[in-house]
C-alpha positions in Angstrom: -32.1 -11.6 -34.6 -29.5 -14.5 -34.5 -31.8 -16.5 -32.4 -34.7 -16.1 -34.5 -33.2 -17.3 -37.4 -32.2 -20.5 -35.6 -35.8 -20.7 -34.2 -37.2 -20.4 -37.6 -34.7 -23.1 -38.6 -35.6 -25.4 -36.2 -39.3 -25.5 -37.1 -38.9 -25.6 -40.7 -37.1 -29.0 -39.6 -40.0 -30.1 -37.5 -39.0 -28.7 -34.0 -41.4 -27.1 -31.5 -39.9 -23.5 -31.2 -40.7 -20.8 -29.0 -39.3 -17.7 -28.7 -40.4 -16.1 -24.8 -39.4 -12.6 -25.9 -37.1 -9.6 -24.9 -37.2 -7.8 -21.5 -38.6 -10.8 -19.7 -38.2 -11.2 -15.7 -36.1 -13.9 -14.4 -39.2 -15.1 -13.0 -41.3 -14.9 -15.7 -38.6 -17.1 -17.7 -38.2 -19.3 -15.5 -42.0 -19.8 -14.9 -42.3 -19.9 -18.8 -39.7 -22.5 -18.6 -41.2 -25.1 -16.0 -44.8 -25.1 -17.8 -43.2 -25.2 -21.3 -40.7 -28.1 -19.9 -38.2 -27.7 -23.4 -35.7 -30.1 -23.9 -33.5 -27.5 -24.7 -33.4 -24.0 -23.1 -31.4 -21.5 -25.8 -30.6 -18.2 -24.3 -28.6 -15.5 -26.9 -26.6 -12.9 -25.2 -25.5 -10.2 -27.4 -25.1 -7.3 -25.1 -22.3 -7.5 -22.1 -24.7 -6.1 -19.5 -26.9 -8.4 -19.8 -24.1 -11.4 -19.0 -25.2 -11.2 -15.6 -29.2 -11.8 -16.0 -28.1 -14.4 -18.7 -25.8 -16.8 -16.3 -29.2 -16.1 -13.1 -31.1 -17.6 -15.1 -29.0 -20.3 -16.3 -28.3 -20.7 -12.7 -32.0 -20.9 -12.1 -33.3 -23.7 -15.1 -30.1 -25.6 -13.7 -31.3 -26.0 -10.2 -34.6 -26.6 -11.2 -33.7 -29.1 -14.0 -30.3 -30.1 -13.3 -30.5 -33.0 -16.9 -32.1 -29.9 -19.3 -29.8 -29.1 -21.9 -29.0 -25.3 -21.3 -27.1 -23.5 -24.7 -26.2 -20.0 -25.0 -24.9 -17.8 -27.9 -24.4 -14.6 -29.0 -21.2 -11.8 -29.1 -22.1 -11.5 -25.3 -22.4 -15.1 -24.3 -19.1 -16.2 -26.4 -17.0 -13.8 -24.5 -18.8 -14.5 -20.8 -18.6 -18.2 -22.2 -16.9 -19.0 -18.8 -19.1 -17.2 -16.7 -22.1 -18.7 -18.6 -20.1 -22.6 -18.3 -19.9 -21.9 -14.3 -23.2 -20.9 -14.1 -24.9 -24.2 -15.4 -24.7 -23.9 -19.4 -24.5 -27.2 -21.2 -22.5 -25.6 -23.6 -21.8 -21.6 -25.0 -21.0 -21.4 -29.2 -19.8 -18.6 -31.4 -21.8 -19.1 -34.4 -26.0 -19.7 -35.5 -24.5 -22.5 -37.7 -22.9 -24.4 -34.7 -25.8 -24.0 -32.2 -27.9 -25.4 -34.8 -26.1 -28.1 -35.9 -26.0 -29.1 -31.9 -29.6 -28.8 -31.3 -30.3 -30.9 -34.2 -28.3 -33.5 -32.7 -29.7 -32.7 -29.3 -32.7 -33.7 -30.4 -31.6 -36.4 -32.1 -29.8 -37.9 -28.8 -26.3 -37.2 -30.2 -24.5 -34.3 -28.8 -21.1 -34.1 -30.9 -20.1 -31.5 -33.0 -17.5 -30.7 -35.5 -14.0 -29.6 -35.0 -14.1 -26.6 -37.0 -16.7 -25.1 -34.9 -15.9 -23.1 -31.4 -17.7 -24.6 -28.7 -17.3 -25.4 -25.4 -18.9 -27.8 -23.0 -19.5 -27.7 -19.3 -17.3 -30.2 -17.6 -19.3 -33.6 -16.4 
């Protein structure tokens, strides 16, 4: 639900949203993925079995576009934030209002963020 509200966000401010669905393959994500050819790939994570699926296909848009900008969120993702960092995440945030506020500024070529806000970055 988190990510739909930031998807629903995003094109009430103009973006070009899509939202691939649940219960995807890794393949058909990543296939999505490389015809689609987002700036920004956002993957939510909100169950801790699914942590391992999440950072495979990180792992996978990584290799096949090492410069896209890779987010993740969700209760999942936050605590697997390493995991998720290691595995080729731009950047992993606890909170809707942050990963918003960081793909508006994404798109806007900026990619700073508030203090307040708990986020961390890949290193490089």
């Amino acid at each position: 639900m988190g990510l739909l509200m930031v998807l629903e966000s995003l094109r009430q401010d103009g973006a070009a949203a899509v939202f691939l669905g649940e219960g995807k393959s890794l393949s058909e994500a990543s296939d999505f993925i490389k015809r689609f050819r987002p700036d920004v790939v956002c993957v939510s994570c909100t169950l801790n079995e699914c942590v391992p699926a999440a950072a495979e296909l990180v792992s996978l848009v990584r290799r096949d576009s090492p410069s896209r900008k890779i987010i993740a969120g969700g209760k999942a993702a936050w605590t697997a934030r390493l995991q998720l960092l290691e595995a080729g995440c731009s950047r992993v945030f606890d909170s809707r209002r942050a990963a918003r506020r960081a793909i508006r500024n994404l798109s806007a070529a900026s990619s700073t963020s508030s203090q307040h806000e708990h986020t961390l970055q890949r290193p490089g």
